[in-house]
C-alpha positions in Angstrom: -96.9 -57.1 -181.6 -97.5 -59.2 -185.1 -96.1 -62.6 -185.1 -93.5 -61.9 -187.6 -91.8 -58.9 -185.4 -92.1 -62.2 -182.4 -89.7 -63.6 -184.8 -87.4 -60.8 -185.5 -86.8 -60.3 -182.0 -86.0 -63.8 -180.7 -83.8 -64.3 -184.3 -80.4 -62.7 -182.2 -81.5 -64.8 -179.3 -81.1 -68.2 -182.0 -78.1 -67.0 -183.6 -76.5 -66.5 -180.3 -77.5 -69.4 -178.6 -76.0 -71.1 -182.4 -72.8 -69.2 -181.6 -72.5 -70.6 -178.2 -73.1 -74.1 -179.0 -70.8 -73.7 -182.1 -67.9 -72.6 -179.4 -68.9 -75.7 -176.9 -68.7 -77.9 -180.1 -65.4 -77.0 -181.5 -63.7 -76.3 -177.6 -64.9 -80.0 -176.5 -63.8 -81.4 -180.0 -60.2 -80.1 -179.7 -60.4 -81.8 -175.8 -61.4 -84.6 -176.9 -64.6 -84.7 -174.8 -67.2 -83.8 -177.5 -67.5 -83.0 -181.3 -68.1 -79.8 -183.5 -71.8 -80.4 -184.7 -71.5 -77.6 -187.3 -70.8 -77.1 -191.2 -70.9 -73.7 -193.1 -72.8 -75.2 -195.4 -75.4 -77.0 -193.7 -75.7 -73.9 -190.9 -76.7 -71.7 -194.1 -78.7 -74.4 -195.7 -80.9 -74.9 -192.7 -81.4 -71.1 -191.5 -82.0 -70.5 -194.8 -84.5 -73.0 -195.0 -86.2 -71.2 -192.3 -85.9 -67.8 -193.9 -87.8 -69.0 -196.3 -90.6 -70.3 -194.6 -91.0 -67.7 -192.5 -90.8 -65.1 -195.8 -93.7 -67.9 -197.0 -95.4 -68.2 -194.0 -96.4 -64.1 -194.3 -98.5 -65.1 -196.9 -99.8 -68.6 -195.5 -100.3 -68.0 -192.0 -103.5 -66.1 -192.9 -105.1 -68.9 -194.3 -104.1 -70.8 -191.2 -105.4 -68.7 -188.9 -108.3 -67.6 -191.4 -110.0 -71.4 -191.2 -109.2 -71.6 -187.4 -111.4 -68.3 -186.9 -114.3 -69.2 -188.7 -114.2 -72.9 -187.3 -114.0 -71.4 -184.3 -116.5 -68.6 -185.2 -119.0 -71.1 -186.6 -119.3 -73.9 -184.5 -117.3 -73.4 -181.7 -119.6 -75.9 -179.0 -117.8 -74.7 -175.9 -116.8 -70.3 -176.1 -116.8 -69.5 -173.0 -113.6 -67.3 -173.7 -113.3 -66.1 -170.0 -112.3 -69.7 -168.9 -109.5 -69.6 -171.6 -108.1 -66.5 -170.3 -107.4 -67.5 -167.1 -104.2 -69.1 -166.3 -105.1 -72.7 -166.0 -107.1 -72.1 -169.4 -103.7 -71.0 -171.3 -102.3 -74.3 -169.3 -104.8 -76.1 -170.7 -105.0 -74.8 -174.0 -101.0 -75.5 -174.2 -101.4 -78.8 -173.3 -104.4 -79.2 -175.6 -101.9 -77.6 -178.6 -99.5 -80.2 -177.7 -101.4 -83.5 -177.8 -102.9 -81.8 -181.4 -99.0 -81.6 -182.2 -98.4 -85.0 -181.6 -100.6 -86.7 -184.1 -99.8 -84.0 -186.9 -96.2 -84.3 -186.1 -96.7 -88.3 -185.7 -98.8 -88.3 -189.2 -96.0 -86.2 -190.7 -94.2 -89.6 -190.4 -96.8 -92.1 -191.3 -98.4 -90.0 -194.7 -96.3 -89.8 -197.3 -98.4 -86.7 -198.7 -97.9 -84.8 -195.0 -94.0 -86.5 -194.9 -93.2 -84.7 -198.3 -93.5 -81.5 -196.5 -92.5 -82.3 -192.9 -89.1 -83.9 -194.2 -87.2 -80.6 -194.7 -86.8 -81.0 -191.0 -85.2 -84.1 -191.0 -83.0 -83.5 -194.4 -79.5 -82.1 -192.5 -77.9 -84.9 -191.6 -75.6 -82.6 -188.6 -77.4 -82.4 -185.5 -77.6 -78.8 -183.4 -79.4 -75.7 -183.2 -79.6 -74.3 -186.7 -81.6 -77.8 -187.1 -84.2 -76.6 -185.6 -84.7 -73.1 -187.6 -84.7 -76.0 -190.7 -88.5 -75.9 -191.5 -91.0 -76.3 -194.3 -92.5 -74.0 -196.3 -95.4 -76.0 -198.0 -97.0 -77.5 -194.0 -99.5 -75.0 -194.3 -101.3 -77.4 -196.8 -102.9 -79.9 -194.9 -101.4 -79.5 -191.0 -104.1 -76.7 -190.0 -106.3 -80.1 -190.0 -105.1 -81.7 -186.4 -105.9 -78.5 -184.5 -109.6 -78.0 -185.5 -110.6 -79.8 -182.5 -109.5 -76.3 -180.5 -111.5 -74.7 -182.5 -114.5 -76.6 -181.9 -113.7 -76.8 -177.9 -113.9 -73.1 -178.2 -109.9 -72.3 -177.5 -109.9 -68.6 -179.1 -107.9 -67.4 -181.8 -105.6 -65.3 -179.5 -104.9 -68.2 -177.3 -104.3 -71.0 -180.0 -101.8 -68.2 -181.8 -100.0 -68.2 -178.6 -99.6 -71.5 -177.6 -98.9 -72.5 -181.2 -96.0 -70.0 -180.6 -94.7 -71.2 -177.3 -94.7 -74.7 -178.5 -92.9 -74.1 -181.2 -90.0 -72.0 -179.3 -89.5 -74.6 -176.6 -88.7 -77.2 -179.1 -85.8 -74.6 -180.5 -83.7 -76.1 -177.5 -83.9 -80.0 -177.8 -81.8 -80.0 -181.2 -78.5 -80.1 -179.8 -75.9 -82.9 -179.3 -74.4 -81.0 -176.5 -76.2 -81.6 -173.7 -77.1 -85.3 -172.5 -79.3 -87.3 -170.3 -81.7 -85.3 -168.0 -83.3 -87.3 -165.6 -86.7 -87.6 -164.3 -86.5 -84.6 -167.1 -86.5 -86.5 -170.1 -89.8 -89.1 -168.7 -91.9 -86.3 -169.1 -90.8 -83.7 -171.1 -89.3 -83.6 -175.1 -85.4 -83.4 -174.2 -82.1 -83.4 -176.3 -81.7 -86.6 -175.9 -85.8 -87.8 -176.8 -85.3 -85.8 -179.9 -82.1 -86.9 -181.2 -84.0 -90.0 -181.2 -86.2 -88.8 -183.5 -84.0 -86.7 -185.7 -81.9 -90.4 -186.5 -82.4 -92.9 -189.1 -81.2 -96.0 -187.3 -83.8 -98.9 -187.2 -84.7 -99.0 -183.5 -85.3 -94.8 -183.6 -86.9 -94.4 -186.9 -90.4 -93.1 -186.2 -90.1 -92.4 -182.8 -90.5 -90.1 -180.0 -92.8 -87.3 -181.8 -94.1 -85.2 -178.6 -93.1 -81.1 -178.9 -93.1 -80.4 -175.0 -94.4 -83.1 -173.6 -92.9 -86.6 -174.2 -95.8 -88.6 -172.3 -97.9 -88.9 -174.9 -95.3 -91.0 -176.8 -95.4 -93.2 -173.6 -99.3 -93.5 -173.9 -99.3 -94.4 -177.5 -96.7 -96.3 -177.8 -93.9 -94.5 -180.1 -91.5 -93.6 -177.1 -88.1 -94.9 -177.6 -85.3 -94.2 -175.2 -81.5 -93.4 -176.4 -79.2 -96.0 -176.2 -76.8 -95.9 -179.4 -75.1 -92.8 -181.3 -77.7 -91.5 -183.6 -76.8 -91.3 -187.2 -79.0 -87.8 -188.4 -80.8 -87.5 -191.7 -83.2 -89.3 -193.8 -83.1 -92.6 -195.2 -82.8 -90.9 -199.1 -81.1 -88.5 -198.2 -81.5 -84.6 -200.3 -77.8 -84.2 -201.4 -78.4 -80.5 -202.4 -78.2 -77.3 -200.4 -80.5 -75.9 -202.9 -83.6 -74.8 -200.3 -86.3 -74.5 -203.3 -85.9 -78.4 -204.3 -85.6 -79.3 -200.1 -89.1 -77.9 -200.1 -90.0 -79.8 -203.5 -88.3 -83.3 -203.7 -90.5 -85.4 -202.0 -93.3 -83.6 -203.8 -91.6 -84.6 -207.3 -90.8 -88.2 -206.8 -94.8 -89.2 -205.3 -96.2 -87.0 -208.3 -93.6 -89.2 -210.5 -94.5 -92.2 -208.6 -98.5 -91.4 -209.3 -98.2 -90.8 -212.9 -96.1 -93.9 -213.4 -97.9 -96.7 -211.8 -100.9 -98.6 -213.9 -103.7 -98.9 -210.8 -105.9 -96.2 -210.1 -106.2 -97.2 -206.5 -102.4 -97.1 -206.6 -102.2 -93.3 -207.8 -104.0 -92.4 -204.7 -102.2 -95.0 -202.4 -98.8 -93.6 -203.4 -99.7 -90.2 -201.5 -101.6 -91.6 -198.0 -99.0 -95.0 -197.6 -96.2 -94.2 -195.3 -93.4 -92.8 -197.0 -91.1 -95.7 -199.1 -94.3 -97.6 -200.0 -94.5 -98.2 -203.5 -97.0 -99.9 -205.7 -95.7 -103.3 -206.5 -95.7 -102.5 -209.9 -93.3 -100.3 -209.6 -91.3 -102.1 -206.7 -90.5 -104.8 -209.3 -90.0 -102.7 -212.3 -87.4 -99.9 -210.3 -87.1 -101.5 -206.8 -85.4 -99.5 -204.7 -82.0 -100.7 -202.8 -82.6 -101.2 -199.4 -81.3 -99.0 -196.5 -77.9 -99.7 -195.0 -77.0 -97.5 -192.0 -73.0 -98.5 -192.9 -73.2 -96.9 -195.9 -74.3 -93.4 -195.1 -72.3 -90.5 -196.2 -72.1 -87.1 -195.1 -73.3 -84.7 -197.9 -70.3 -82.5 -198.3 -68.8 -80.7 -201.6 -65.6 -79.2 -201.8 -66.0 -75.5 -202.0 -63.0 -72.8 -202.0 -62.6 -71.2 -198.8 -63.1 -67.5 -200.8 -66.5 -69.2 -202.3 -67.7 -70.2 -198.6 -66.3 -66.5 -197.5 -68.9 -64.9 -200.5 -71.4 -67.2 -199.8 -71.7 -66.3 -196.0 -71.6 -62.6 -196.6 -74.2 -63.0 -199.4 -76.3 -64.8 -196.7 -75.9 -62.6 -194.3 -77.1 -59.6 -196.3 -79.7 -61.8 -197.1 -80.6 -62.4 -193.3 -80.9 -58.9 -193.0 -83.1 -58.5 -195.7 -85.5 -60.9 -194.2 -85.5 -59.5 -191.2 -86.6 -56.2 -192.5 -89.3 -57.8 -194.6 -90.4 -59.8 -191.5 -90.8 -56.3 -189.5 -93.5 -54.7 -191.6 -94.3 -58.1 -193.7 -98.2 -57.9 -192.3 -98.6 -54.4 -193.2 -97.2 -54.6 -196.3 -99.6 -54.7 -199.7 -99.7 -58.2 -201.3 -98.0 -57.1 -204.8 -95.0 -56.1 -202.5 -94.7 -58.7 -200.7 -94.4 -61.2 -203.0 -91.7 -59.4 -205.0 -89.4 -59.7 -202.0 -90.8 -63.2 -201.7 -89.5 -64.0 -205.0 -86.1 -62.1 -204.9 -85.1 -63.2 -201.8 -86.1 -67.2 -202.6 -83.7 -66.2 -205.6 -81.2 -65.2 -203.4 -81.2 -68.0 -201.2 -81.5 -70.5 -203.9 -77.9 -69.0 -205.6 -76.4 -69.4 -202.0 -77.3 -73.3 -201.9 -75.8 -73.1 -205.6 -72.6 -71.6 -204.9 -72.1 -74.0 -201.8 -72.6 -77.2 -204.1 -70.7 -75.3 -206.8 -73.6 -75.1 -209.5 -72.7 -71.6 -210.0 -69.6 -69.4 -209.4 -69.5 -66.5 -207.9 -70.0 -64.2 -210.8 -73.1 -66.2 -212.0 -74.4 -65.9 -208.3 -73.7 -62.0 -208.6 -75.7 -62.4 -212.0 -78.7 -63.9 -210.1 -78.9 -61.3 -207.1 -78.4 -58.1 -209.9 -81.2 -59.7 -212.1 -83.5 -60.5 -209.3 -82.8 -56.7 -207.5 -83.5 -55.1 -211.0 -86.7 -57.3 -211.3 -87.9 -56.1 -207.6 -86.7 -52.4 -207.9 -88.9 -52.0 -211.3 -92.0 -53.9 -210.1 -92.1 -51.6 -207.1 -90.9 -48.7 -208.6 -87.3 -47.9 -206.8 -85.6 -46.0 -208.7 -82.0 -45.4 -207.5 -81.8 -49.2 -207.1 -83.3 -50.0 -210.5 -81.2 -47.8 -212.4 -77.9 -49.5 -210.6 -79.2 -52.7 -210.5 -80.5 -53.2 -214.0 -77.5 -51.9 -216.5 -75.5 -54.2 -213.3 -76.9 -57.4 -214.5 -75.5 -57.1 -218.2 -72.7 -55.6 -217.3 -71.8 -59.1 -215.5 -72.7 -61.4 -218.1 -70.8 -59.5 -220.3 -67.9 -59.9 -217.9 -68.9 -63.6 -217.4 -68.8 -64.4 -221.4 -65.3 -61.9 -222.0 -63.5 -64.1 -219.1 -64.7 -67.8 -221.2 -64.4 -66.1 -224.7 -61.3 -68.2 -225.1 -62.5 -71.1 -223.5 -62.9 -74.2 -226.1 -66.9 -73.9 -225.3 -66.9 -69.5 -226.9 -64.0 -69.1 -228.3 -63.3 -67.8 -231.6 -66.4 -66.3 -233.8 -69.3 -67.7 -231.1 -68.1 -65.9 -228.2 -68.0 -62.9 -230.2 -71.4 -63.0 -231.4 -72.7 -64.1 -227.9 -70.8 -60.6 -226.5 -72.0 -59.0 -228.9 -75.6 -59.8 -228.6 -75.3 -59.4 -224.8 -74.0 -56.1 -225.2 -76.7 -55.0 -227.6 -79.3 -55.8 -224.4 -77.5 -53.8 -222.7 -77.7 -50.9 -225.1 -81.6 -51.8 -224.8 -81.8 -51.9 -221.2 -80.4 -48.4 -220.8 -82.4 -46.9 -223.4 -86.0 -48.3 -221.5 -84.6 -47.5 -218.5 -84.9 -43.2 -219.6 -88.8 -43.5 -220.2 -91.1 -43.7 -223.3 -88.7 -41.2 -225.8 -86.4 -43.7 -225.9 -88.6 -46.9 -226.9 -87.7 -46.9 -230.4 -84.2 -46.8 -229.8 -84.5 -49.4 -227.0 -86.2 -51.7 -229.8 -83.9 -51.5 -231.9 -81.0 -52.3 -229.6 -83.0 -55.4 -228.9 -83.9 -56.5 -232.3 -79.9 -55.7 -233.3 -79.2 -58.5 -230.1 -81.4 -60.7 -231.5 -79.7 -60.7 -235.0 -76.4 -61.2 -233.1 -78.3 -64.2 -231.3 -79.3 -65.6 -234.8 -76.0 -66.1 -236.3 -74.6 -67.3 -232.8 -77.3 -70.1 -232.9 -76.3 -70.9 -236.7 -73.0 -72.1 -236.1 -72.5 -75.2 -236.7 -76.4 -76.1 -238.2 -77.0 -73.3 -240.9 -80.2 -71.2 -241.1 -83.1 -72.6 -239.8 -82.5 -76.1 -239.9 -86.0 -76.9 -239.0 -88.8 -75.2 -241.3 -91.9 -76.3 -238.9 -89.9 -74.4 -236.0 -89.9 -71.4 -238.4 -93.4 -71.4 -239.3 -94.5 -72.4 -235.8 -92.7 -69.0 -234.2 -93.3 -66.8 -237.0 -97.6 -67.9 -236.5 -96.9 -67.3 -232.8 -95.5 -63.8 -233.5 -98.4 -63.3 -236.4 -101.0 -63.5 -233.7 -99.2 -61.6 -230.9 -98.9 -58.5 -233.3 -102.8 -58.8 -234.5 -103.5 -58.9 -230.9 -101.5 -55.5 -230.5 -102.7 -54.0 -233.7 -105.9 -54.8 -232.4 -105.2 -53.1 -228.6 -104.3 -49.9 -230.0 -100.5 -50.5 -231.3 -99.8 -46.5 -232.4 -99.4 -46.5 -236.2 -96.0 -44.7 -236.4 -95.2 -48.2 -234.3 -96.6 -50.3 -236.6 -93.8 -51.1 -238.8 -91.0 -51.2 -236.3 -92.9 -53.6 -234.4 -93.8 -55.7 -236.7 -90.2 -55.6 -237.9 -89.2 -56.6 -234.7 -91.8 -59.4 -234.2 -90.7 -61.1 -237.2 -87.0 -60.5 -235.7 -87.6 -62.2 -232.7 -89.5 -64.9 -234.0 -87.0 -65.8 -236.1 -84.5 -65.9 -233.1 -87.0 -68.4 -231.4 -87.3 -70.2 -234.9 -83.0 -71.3 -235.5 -83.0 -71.6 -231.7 -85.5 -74.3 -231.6 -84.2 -75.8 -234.6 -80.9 -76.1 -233.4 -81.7 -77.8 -230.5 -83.9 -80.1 -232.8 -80.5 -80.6 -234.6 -78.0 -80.8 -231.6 -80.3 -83.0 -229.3 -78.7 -82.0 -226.3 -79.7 -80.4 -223.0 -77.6 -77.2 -223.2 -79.4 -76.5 -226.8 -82.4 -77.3 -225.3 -82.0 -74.4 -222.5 -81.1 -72.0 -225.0 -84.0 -72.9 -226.7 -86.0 -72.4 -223.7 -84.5 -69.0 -223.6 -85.2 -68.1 -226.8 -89.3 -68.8 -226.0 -88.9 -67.2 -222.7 -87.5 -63.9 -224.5 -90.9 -64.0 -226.7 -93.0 -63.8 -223.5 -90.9 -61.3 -222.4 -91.5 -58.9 -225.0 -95.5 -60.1 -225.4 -95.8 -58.8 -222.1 -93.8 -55.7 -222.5 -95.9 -54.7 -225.6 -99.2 -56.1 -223.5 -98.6 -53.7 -221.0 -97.2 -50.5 -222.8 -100.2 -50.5 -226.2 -102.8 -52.9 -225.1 -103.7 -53.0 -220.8 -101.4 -52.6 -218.3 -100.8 -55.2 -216.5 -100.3 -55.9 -212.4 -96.8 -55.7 -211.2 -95.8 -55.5 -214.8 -92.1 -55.1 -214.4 -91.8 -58.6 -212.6 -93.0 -60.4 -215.4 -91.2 -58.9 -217.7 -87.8 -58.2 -216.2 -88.1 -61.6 -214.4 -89.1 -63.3 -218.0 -86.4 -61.4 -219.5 -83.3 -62.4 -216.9 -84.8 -66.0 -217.4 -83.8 -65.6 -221.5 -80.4 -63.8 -221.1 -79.7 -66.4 -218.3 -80.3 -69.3 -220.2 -78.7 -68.2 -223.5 -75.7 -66.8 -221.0 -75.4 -69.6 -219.5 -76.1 -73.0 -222.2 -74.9 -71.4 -225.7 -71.8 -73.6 -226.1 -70.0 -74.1 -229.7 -71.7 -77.2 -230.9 -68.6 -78.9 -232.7 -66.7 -79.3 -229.2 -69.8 -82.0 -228.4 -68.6 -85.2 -228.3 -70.8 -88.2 -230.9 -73.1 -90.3 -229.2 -70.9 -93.4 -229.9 -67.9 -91.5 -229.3 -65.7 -94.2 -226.0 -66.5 -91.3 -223.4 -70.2 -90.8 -224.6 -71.0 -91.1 -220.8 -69.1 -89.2 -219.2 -70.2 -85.4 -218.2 -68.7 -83.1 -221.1 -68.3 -79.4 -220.7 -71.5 -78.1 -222.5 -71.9 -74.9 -220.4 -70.4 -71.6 -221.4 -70.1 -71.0 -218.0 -69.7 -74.2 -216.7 -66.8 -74.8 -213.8 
């Protein structure tokens, strides 16, 4: 049986043991003998988490393994693979596992490079079961380092796969408030109440208590740490998102910022190998950082609508099943495939974490999952979904711009122009979508939409305010159609395409030079969109006169739903903006088309 079918099977043993605990919780909090440990939002957030790095770990677990095996193959001293099949070897080999686990697990803690990925562990700041499906999906990095030393004792492959496993299911148990002290239990053996030690951030348990099953090497080495006050759960700065992509990539971001900003060389290395919160002093004096005070911790909890939690959980849950498929034949699967699901369901659980902190609504969620389906079903070729799924996508944004045309950010002329324009790609998206007769009317469709995007980008700054944004596009688009021309572009094409390349560029051109005018971040995105819709159609031509190119339709759909997304979602009428100087200059105006 392939490890990812292991984890299909035991995944209704979690979510029943989760239910269970969930009924314990909320019965002894309406008793008054206990407390509910669980949040909708933070359940999702850290399954989710674990989704995802099991949808990841299909990919990463063979370069795991892959280094283990030839270690192992190559200068194994001791591979006398007999011994290792006999009970007391797989005893030994466990035990072996865990004392390797204890000093990545304990390094996790002590290097900030190792901590930036261990950390999604420790991010929830609720305490139960779910917490312990919360893991990363970047580990695969650097931990495969502390176990070489069972590849050079000779442990084989098999047997370190197995172990590995086992280790990592006993410690599902030990997250979980609702069972206490155990006893001579918890002096040799991780516990609930050992790991809730680790899991808090209160001085006396920070860094402590990092054994998997066995707790005795804490109480060798030193880190052991008995409970004796309520733990308070999280990490000392805390996430504050639900969003599972940035969980996995905070930490990452602020070392790299960290790095590029300090003046010593030395201290651009230091900032990645010094425990985590160690800062170069250069930096500690110039943006010191306010120091921890457990009294001041707050729960991260946004107001959502109960029908927005109700969506959000079904979404998840179709998600859930998705994964589980995926996880079921993941290893047999071809590499183009699997990381198209990869990619659509990270999209899918990214517009969860969204909806839950109320960055999107539910019709811009919708938006996501449509785009991201029509992406996958045209990279892999499934029709009946693609040709539901990609008309789908427009057919919300349109819905999505109608219900803010009268909004002060569309209304009037600009919304019109921006439905218009969307409505046009849709025009183009069902003409592609009925094969290679239809191209030229696709085109134009498209080149009518960006027209319509044109004068929507004029309002309020006139025609290309900015002349070097013109000529910088209109070079860019010069060279794309030589390289075409140059590939094999058909001559009856020649002039519609280059029609439509000066189009486009042009559309790039006022889009950049409005956001060279308007300064702010929403132009900005739709100016990103405007670049992001040249790529798109560079790639679409690449692949249809000049080579075609792997898994074509994911770059170019995925490209595309980036542009319409953008200019979807940022085009706001620029006289609503409020002047610089104006007395509430700093407070969060309503830029968004489709902001709440």
């Amino acid at each position: 049986m392939r490890p990812g079918q292991v984890i299909v099977l035991a995944t209704p043993i979690f979510l029943l043991a989760i239910g269970i605990e969930f009924l314990v919780g909320r019965l002894r909090a309406r008793r008054g003998t206990g407390q509910d440990t669980y949040r909708l939002a933070d359940t999702l957030n850290s399954i989710g988490l674990g989704m995802l790095s099991q949808i990841g770990g299909v990919l990463t677990s063979l370069l795991r393994i892959g280094i283990y095996t030839a270690c192992w193959s190559a200068f194994a001293l001791l591979p006398a693979t007999d011994f290792w099949m006999q009970w007391y070897g797989w005893v030994l080999a466990l035990v072996f596992y865990d004392f390797c686990y204890y000093w990545q697990h304990r390094m996790g803690h002590e290097c900030a490079a190792l901590w930036a990925a261990h950390v999604v562990h420790h991010q929830s700041q609720h305490y139960n079961l779910s917490t312990a499906l919360r893991q990363t999906s970047s580990g695969f990095l650097l931990d495969w380092i502390f176990y070489l030393p069972m590849a050079l004792a000779g442990v084989p492959p098999l047997v370190f796969g197995v172990v590995a496993l086992i280790d990592l299911l006993y410690q599902f148990w030990v997250h979980t408030e609702q069972v206490g002290k155990l006893g001579w239990f918890d002096r040799w053996f991780c516990s609930p109440s050992n790991h809730r030690v680790h899991h808090a951030v209160n001085d006396r348990y920070v860094d402590r208590n990092y054994g998997g099953v066995l707790i005795i090497w804490d109480r060798l080495f030193g880190t052991f740490q008995e409970e004796d006050e309520r733990p308070v759960y999280g990490t000392r700065k805390p996430l504050n998102s639900w969003d599972p992509l940035w969980a996995n990539l905070a930490v990452y971001c602020a070392l790299a910022k960290d790095s590029w900003r300090t003046r010593r060389w030395a201290d651009k290395l230091r900032v990645w190998l010094k425990p985590p919160g160690w800062r170069p002093a250069d930096l500690a004096a110039s943006a010191p950082c306010p120091p921890f005070e457990i009294s001041k911790v707050q729960r991260y909890e946004p107001v959502v609508a109960g029908a927005v939690q109700l969506f959000a959980g079904l979404q998840f849950l179709a998600l859930l099943g998705g994964t589980v498929a995926f996880l079921w034949f993941a290893e047999v699967l071809p590499l183009p495939t699997t990381l198209v699901w990869l990619a659509v369901l990270s999209a899918g659980l990214w517009s969860t974490g969204a909806l839950l902190q109320a960055r999107l609504t539910v019709g811009e969620a919708l938006f996501v999952n449509a785009a991201a389906l029509a992406t996958a079903s045209g990279a892999l070729g499934i029709a009946p979904l693609h040709l539901a799924a990609k008309p789908l996508a427009l057919f919300i944004g349109i819905a999505l711009a109608w219900m803010r045309w009268r909004t002060p950010a569309a209304q009037g002329r600009f919304g019109v122009l921006l439905l218009a324009g969307l409505a046009a790609s849709l025009a183009g998206d069902v003409f592609l979508m009925f094969g290679p007769g239809l191209f030229v009317a696709g085109l134009a469709s498209f080149l009518v939409a960006h027209l319509f995007y044109v004068a929507l980008f004029t309002q309020g700054v006139g025609l290309f305010p900015r002349r070097w944004a013109l000529a910088a596009t209109l070079a860019v688009g010069a060279a794309m159609y030589a390289f075409l021309w140059s590939g094999g572009l058909p001559a009856g094409l020649r002039v519609p395409v280059g029609l439509y390349v000066v189009v486009i560029a042009c559309m790039a051109a006022q889009a950049i030079g409005r956001a060279a005018v308007l300064g702010d971040g929403a132009a900005r995105a739709v100016a990103l969109g405007a670049g992001f819709f040249m790529l798109s159609d560079s790639l679409l031509a690449t692949n249809r006169f000049v080579v075609p190119l792997p898994l074509a339709s994911l770059w170019v759909l995925g490209t595309y739903y980036v542009a319409q997304w953008l200019i979807l979602r940022y085009s706001t009428r620029p006289d609503i903006l409020q002047p610089a100087g104006s007395a509430d200059a700093h407070a969060p105006p309503n830029r968004s088309l489709l902001s709440r």
